[in-house]
Every structure is written in C-alpha cells, then in structure tokens.
Backbone bond lengths (Angstrom), bond angles and torsions (degrees), N, CA, C in turn:
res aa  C-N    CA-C-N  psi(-1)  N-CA   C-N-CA  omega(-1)  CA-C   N-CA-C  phi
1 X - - - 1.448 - - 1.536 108.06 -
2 X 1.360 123.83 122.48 1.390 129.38 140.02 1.716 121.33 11.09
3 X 1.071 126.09 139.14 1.375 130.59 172.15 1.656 108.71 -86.06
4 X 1.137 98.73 -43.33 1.886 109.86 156.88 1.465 121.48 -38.69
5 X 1.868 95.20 -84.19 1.455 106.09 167.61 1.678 126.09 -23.23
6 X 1.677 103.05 -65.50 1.366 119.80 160.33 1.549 120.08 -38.38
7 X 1.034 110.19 -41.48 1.759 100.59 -175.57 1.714 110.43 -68.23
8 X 1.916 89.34 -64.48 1.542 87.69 165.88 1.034 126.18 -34.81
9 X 1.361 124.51 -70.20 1.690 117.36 -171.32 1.689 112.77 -48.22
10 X 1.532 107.17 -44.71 1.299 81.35 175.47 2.207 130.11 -92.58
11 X 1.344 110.65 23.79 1.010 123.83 136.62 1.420 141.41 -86.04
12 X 0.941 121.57 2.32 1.578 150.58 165.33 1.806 110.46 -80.97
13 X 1.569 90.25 -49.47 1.597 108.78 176.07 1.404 113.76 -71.42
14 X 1.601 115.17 -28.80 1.614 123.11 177.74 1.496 103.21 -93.38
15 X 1.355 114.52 -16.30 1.874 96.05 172.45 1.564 110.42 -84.50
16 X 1.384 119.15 -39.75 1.446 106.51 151.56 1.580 145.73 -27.37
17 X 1.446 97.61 -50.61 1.146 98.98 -173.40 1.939 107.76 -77.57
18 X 1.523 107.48 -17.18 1.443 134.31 171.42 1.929 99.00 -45.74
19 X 1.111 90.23 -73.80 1.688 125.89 -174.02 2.167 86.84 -43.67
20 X 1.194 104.58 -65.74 1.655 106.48 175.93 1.675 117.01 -49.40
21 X 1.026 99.81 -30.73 1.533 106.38 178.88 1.702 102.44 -81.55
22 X 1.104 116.14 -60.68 1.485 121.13 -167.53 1.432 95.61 -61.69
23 X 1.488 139.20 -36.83 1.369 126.25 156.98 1.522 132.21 -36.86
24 X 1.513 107.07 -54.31 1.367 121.44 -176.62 1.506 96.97 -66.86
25 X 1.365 132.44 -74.20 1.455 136.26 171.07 1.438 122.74 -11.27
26 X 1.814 111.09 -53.46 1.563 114.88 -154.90 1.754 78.12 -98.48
27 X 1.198 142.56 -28.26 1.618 126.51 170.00 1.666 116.23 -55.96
28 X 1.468 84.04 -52.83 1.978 83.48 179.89 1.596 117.66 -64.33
29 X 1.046 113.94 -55.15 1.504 118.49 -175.88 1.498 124.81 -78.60
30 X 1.929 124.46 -30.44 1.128 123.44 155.27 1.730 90.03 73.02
31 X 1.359 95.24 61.82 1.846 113.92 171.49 1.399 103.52 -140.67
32 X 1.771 94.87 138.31 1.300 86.63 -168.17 1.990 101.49 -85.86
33 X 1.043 111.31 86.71 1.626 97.39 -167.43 2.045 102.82 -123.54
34 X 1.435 96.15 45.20 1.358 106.86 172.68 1.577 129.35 -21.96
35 X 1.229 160.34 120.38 1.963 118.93 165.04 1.024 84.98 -100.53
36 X 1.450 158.84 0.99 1.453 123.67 -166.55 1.653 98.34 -104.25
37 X 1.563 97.97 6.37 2.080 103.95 178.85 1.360 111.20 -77.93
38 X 2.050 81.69 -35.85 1.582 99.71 -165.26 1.386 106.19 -71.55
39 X 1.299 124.47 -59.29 1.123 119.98 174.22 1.816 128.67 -51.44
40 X 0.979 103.45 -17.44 1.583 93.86 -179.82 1.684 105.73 -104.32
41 X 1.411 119.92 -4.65 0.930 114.23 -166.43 1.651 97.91 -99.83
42 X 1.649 103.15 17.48 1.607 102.35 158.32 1.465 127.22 -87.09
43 X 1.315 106.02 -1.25 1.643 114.50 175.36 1.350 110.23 -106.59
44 X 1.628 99.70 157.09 1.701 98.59 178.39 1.540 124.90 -50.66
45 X 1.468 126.30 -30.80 1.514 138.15 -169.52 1.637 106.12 -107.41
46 X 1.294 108.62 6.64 1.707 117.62 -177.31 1.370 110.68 -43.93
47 X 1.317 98.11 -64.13 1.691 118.42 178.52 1.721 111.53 -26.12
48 X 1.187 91.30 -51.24 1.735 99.54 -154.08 1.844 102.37 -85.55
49 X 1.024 125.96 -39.19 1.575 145.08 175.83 1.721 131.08 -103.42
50 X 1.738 90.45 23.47 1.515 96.53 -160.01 1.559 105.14 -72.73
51 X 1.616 129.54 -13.49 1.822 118.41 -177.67 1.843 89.05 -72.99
52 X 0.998 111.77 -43.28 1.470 90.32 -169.29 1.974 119.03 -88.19
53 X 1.169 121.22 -25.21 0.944 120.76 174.48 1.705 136.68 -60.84
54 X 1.838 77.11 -38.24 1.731 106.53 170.64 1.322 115.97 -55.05
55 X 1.315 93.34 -46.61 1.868 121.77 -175.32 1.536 109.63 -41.99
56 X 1.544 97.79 -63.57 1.432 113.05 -171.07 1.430 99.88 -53.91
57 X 1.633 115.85 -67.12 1.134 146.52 -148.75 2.041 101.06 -39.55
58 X 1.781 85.55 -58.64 1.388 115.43 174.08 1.533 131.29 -40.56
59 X 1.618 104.20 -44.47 1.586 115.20 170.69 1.217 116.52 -92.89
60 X 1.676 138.89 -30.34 1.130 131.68 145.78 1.588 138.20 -16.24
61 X 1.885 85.98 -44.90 1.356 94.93 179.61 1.443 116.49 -101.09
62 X 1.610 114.83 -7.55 1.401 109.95 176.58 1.622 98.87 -74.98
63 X 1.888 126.41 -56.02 1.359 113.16 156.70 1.107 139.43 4.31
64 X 2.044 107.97 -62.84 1.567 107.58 -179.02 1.313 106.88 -81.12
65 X 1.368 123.87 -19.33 1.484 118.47 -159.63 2.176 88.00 -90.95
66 X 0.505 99.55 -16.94 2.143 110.29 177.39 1.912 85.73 -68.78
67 X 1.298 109.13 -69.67 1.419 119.33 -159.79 1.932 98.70 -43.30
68 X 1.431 97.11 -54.51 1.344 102.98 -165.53 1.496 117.18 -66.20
69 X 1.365 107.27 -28.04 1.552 129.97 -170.32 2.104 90.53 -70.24
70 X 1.260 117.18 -55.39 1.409 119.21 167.44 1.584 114.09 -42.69
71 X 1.402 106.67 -41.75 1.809 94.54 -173.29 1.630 113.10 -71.43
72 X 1.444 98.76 -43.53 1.775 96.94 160.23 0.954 150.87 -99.42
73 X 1.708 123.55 34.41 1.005 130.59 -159.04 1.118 98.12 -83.80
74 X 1.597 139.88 -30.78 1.326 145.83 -172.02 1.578 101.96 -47.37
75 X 1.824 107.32 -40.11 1.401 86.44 -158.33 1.680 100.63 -101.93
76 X 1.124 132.45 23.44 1.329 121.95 174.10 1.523 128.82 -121.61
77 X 0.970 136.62 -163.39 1.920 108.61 -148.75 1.459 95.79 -98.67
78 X 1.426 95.84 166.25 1.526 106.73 178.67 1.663 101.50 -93.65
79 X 1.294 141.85 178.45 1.329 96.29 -20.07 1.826 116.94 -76.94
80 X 1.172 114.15 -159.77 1.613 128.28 169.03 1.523 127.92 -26.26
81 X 1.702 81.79 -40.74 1.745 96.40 -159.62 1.719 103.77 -91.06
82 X 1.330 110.59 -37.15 1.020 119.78 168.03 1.145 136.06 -56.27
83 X 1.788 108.72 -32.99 1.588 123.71 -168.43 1.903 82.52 -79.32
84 X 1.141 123.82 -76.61 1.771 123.86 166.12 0.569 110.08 23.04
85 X 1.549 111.74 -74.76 1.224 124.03 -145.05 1.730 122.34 -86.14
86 X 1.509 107.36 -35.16 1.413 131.56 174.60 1.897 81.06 -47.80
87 X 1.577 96.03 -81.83 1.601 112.79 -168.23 1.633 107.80 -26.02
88 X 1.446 120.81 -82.23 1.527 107.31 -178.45 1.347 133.55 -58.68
89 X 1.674 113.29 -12.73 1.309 113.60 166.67 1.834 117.92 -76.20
90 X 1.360 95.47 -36.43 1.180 92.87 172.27 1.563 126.86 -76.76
91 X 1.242 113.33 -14.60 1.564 134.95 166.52 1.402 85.54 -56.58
92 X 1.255 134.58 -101.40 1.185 162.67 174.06 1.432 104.33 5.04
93 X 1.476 118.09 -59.18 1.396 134.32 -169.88 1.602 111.07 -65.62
94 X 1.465 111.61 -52.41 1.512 139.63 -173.26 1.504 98.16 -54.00
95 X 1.494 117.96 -50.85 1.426 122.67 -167.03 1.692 124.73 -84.75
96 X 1.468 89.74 -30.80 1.786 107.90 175.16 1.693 113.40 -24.78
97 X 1.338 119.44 -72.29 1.395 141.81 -179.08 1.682 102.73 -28.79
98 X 1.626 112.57 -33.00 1.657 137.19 170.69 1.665 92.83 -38.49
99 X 1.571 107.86 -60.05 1.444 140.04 -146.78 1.767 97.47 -45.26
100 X 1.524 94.51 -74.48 1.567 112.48 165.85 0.922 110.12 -21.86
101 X 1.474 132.20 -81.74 1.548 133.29 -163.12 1.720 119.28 -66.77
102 X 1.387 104.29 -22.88 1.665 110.41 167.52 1.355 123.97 -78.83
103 X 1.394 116.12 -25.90 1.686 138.33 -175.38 2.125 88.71 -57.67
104 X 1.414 117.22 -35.92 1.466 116.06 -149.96 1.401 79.32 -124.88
105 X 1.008 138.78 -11.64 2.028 113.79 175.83 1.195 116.64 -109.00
106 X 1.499 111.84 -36.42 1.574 128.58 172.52 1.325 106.91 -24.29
107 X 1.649 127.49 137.48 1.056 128.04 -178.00 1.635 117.37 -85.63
108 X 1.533 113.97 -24.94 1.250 162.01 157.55 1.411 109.56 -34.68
109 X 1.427 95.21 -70.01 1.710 95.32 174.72 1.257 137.18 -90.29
110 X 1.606 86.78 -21.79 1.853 85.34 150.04 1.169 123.32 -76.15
111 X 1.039 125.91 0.66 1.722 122.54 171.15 1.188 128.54 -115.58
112 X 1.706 112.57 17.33 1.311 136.92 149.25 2.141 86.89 75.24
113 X 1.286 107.25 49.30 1.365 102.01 155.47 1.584 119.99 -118.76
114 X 1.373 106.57 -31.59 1.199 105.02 125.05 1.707 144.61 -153.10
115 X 1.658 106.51 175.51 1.373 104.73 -165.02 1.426 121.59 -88.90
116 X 1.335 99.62 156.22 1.583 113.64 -160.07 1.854 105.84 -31.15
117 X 0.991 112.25 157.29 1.727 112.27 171.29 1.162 100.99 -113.64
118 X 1.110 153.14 -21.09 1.885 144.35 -164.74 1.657 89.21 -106.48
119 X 1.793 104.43 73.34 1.667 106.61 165.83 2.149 87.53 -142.53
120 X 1.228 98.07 -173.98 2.067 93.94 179.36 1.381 103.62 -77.22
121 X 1.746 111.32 -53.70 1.639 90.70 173.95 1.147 141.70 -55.34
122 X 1.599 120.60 -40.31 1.215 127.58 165.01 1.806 109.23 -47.13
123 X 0.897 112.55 -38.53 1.782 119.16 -173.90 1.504 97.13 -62.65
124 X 1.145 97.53 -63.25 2.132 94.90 -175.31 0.895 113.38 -57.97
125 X 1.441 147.35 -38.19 0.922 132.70 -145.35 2.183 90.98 -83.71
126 X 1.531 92.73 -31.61 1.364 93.15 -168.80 1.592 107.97 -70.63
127 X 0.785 113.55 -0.48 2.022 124.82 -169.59 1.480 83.16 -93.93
128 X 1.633 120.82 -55.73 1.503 106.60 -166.74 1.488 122.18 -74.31
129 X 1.285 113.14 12.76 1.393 127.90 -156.59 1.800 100.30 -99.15
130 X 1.818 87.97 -56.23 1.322 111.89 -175.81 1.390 104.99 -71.39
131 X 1.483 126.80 -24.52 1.510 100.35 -175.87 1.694 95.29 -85.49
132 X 1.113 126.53 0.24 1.847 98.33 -160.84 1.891 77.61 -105.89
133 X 1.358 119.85 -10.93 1.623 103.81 169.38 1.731 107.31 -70.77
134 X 1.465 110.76 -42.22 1.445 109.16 -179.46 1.307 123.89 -67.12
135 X 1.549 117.04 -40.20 1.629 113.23 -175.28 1.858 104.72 -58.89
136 X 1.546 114.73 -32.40 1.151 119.88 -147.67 1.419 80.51 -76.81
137 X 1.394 126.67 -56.53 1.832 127.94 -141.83 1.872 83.16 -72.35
138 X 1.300 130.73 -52.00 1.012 139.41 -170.30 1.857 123.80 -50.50
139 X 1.499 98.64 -49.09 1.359 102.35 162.85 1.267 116.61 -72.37
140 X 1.470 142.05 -37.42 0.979 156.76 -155.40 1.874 102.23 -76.92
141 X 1.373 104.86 -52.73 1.508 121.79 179.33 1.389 110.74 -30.69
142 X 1.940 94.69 -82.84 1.185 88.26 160.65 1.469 147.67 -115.31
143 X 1.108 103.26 62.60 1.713 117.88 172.02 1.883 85.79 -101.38
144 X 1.034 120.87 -62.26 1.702 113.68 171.87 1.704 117.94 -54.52
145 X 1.420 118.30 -19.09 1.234 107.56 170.36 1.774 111.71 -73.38
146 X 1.377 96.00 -69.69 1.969 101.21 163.33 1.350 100.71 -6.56
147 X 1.426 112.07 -82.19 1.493 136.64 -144.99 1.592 107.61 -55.54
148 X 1.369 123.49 -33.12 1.346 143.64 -159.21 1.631 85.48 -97.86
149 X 1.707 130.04 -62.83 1.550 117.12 -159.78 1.614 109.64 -66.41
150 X 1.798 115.25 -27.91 1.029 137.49 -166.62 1.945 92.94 -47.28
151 X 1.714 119.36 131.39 2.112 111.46 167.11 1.358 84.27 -75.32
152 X 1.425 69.19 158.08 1.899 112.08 -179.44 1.247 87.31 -90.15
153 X 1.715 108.54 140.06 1.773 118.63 -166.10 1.803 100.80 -75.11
C-alpha cells in the first residue's frame, strides 16, 4: 500500500474515532455543537441532509488532513501519539479564527440549530475531539509504518 493511501486510511480511522468522541461529548453535555451540522450546513441543501453529508464531508477531510499529517511527520516528535496530537491540535488552533466568522454566517446558527462554537465549552469539547482524531491517525501512522519496513518472513 501507498504511503499516501496509508495516511489517508489512517485519517479516515482518526475521524472516526473523532465522530466517537463528538458522540460521547454531545450525550454528556447536551450542546448543540454538532461538526458534521457545521460542515454540511456549508452547502445550499446542508440543512436538510446534514447526518450524511457531514459524514462524507467529515472523512474526506480527515483523509486529507492523514495525507498531510504523512508529509510532516518527519518533522514532529516521536513518539506517534504525540506527533497526532501536536498535528490535530495544531490543525485545530490554525483553523479556529474560521470559528469566528461561521458563529455569524452559519445558516445553522442563525437558526438556533446550532450554538455558537467560539465560547470555552464549545472549544473543549473541540480539543477533545481533536486529540482522539490525533492519537488515533498518530498511532496508526506509525504502527503501519513499522509494519510495512518490518522483511517479509
């Protein structure tokens, strides 16, 4: 398999486990702080098809963010879980400022389906989101790198 391929898949595998977190989160706390609302509710038909659109929308982009997480993994710390974690938090951090400008255009949140994200809870919950996307893409990376340098018996 691809070093590409490989990343993706296992960013696909870390937006899942994302998606598991944002489950546990929006049960316990009973906030409406969706991303797969948010995200689909960037297209004209978002509103109406947002569990599945989000869905897609959601692993597509954990994929590219896997792909990208592969081009720099060289330069960020070992071990796996750690480099992850830097990576999606800092993903996370880089994009926030996004947050602001969606809190007031979002079609979503102006229509009180859902609530603003640039508040502290909304923030944590998104930190806890991003680390269980990072530990996952991170362990995953390289437990498939090992696995790939490892001779064939």
């Amino acid at each position: 398999m691809s070093g590409s391929l490989r990343h993706a898949l296992a960013g696909i595998v870390g937006a899942l486990a994302f998606l598991v977190a944002m489950a546990v989160d929006l049960a316990l706390l009973r906030r409406r702080t969706n991303d797969l609302r948010l995200l689909a509710g960037l297209l004209p038909v978002g509103h109406r098809y947002w569990p599945l659109l989000g869905t897609i929308m959601h692993l597509v982009n954990g994929a590219a963010l896997g792909v990208l997480y592969g081009r720099l993994r060289h330069r960020l710390p070992r071990p796996g879980w750690l480099a992850g974690t830097v990576f999606a938090l800092g993903e996370n951090l880089v994009l926030w400022p996004l947050i602001v400008v969606l809190d007031r255009i979002h079609p979503d949140v102006r229509a009180g389906r859902l609530e603003r994200f640039n508040q502290p809870v909304p923030f944590l919950q998104e930190v806890w989101r991003h680390l269980a996307y990072g530990i996952t893409l991170g362990l995953l990376v390289d437990r498939w790198q090992r696995t790939e340098s490892e001779p064939a018996p």
